[in-house]
C-alpha positions as CSV (number, residue, x, y, z in Angstrom):
1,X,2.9,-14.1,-11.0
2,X,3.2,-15.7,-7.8
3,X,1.1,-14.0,-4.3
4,X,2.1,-15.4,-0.9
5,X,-0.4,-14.8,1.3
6,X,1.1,-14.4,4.6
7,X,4.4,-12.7,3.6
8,X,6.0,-9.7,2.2
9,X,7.9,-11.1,-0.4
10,X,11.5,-9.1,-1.4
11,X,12.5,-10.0,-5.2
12,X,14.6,-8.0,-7.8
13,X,11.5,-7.0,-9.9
14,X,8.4,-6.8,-7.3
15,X,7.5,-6.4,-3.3
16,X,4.8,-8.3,-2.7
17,X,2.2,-9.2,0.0
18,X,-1.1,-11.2,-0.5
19,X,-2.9,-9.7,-3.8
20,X,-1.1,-6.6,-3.7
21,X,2.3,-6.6,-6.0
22,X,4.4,-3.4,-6.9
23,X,7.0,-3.7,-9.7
24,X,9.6,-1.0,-9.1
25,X,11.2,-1.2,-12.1
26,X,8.3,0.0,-14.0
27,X,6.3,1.7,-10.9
28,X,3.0,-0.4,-11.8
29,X,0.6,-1.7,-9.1
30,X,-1.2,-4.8,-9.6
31,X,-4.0,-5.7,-7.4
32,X,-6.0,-8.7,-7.8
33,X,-4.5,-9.6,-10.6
34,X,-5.8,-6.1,-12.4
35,X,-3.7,-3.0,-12.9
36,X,-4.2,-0.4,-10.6
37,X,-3.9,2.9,-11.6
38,X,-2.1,5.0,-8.7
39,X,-0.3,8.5,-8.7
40,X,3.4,8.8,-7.5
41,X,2.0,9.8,-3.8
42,X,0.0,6.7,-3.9
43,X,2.4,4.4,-5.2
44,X,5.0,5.5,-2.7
45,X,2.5,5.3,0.1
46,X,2.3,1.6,-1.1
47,X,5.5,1.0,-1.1
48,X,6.7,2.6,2.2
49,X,4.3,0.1,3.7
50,X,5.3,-3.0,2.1
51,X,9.2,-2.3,2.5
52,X,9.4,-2.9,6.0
53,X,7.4,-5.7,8.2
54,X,6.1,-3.3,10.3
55,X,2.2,-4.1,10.6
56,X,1.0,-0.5,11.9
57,X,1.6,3.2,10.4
58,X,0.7,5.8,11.9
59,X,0.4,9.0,9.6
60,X,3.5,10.7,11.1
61,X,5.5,7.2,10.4
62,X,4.3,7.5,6.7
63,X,5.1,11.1,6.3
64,X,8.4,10.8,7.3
65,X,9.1,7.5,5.2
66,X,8.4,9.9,2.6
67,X,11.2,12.6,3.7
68,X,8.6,14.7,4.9
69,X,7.2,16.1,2.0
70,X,3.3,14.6,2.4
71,X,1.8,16.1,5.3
72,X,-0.5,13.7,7.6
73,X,-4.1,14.7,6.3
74,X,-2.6,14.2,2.8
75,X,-1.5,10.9,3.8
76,X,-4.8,10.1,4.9
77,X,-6.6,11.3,1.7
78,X,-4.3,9.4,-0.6
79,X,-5.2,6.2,1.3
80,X,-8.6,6.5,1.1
81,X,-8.2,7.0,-2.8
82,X,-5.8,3.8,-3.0
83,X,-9.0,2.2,-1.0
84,X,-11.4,4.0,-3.4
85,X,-9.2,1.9,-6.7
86,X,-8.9,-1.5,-4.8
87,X,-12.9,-1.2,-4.2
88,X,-13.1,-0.7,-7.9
89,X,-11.4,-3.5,-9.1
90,X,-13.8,-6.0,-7.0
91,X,-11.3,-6.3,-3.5
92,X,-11.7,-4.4,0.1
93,X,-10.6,-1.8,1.4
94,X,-6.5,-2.4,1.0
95,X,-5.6,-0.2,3.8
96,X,-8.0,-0.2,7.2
97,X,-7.3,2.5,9.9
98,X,-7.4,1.8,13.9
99,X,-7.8,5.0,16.0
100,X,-5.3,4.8,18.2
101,X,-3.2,2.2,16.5
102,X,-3.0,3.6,12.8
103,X,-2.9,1.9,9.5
104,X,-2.4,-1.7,8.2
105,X,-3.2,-3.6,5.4
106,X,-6.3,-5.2,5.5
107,X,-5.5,-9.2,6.1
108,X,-9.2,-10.2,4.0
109,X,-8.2,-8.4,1.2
């Protein structure tokens, strides 16, 4: 498995950027080279954010990347459980938050 650390990388089997990798095929999420365990909300959080080369998300951007169907506070509590699994497995927080700006991936992680 090959992480590129400045680029969002587009392949047939996996989207990835820096440590973070999501395998479509099979929905996994590896972080650090560990499996991280997220829920569908989480893993489509993830990769909302890593289809596009946008750096910053607000909640309302996320939401409706979604089709609408996670309200903003939601967004915001699945993020900080998708932080709580990336702390686990030994990294940073994945995902920081700006006020003002919104959320982006966190460039030490």
């Amino acid at each position: 498995m090959i992480f590129h650390k400045n680029d969002i990388n587009y392949l047939d089997d996996y989207i990835s950027r820096k440590h973070l990798c999501l395998y479509p095929d099979t929905r996994e999420v590896v972080f650090l080279c560990y499996k991280m365990h997220v829920t569908e909300t989480e893993y489509e959080i993830l990769k909302a954010m890593l289809s596009t080369r946008k750096k910053w998300f607000c909640a309302k951007d996320i939401s409706a990347m979604l089709g609408g169907k996670i309200s903003e506070q939601s967004i915001a509590n699945h993020i900080c459980n998708i932080n709580s699994k990336a702390k686990h497995l030994g990294g940073r927080k994945l995902i920081k938050n700006m006020v003002q700006k919104g959320y982006f991936f966190n460039e030490e992680m």
